[in-house]
C-alpha positions, 0 to 999 in steps of 0.5 A: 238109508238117506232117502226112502220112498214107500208106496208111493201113488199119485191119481188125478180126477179125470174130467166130469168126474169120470173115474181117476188117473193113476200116474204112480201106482205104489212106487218104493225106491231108497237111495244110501248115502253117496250112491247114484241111481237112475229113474229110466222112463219114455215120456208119460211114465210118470218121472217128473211126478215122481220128481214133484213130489221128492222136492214136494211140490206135489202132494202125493195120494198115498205113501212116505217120504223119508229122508234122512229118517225125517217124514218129509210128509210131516213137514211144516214150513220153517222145516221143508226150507231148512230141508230144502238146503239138503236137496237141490234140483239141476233142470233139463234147460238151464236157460228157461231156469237161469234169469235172463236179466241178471249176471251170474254172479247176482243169481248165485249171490241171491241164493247165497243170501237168501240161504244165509250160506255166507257172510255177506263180506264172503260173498263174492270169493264163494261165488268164485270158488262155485264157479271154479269147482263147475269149471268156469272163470271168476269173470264169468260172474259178470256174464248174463246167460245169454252169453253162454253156450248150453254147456256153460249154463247147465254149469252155471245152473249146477252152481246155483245148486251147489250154492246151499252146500246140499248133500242130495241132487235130484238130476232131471234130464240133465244133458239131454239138450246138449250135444253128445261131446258135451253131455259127456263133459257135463257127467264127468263134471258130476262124477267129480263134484260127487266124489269131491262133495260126497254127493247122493245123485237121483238121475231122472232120464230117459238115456239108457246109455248114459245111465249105464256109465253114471249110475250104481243103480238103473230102475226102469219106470213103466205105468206108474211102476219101477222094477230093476234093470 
């Protein structure tokens, strides 16, 4: 098993002291290796808390992590960076996730570096080998996002996180600000890259359809609770 989520909870205090909210009420969720599965859930229901505490941006109440055998909970620091190269997050809008200011190829080669995933003399032919596996031209590393259309960022934005060569991405609302001709493009870039990369995908979304064609697995997330569809 690559991911495994036992009990999961998360409360929050409410104002004034007056009780806690519980947004996840003991959610258990496990994922093999290679395999898609969608989190489906309106606006509320808790998806992008459980997406926090995935990537452990959020601490949860109660529950585990497990992922790959590994207590994520358990982590020290040195440790979650080195995790973190294994699991990458696509957002739902590339352009508030992509910085303004900066070419592509200055993004992708910041995380490249960072992550220590080349040497530096390799740099810019593994930036032009993302940008060709996500469907785009080498030149575009000398674009800004800005000079894309939405289907172009959210490919860029799937580069930058297939930059540190991860085994897991967590998908949240990934075409869900595109138009439908080009969502499609998009799933159908992912169905590849997953095949090519052997890649464990966590849908998080609220389109039944489109979990429906793209994934294994459907869970429906309803007050802080999933069930399967």
């Amino acid at each position: 098993m690559l991911l495994e989520i036992t009990g999961l909870k998360k409360e929050y205090p409410l104002p004034g002291g007056a009780g806690r909210r519980t947004v996840l009420a003991g959610v258990d969720l496990s994922l093999e290796r290679g395999e898609v599965v969608g989190v489906l859930g309106e606006s509320g229901s808790g998806k992008s808390t459980l997406a926090r505490m995935l990537l452990r941006l959020e601490a949860p109440t109660a529950g585990r992590l497990r992922y790959d055998g590994q207590d994520l909970l358990a982590l020290k620091p040195a440790q979650l960076l080195a995790w973190r190269k294994k699991v990458q997050i696509v957002l739902q809008n590339p352009f508030r996730s992509l910085p303004p200011r900066k070419r592509v190829g200055d993004i992708l080669r910041e995380v490249v570096r960072f992550h220590r995933v080349r040497p530096r003399e390799e740099e810019d032919a593994y930036i032009g080998e993302l940008l060709e596996q996500v469907g785009l031209p080498t030149g575009a590393a000398g674009r800004f996002p800005f000079q894309f259309s939405g289907g172009e960022r959210q490919r860029v934005a799937i580069a930058r996180s297939l930059a540190v060569e991860p085994e897991f991405l967590l998908l949240d609302e990934p075409t869900s600000n595109l138009d439908l001709s080009i969502q499609a493009q998009v799933i159908n870039l992912l169905a590849d890259l997953r095949r090519r990369r052997n890649l464990t995908y966590l849908l998080i979304t609220h389109d039944r359809p489109l979990a429906a064609y793209f994934c294994d697995r459907r869970l429906g997330l309803e007050e802080g609770r999933l069930s399967p569809m």
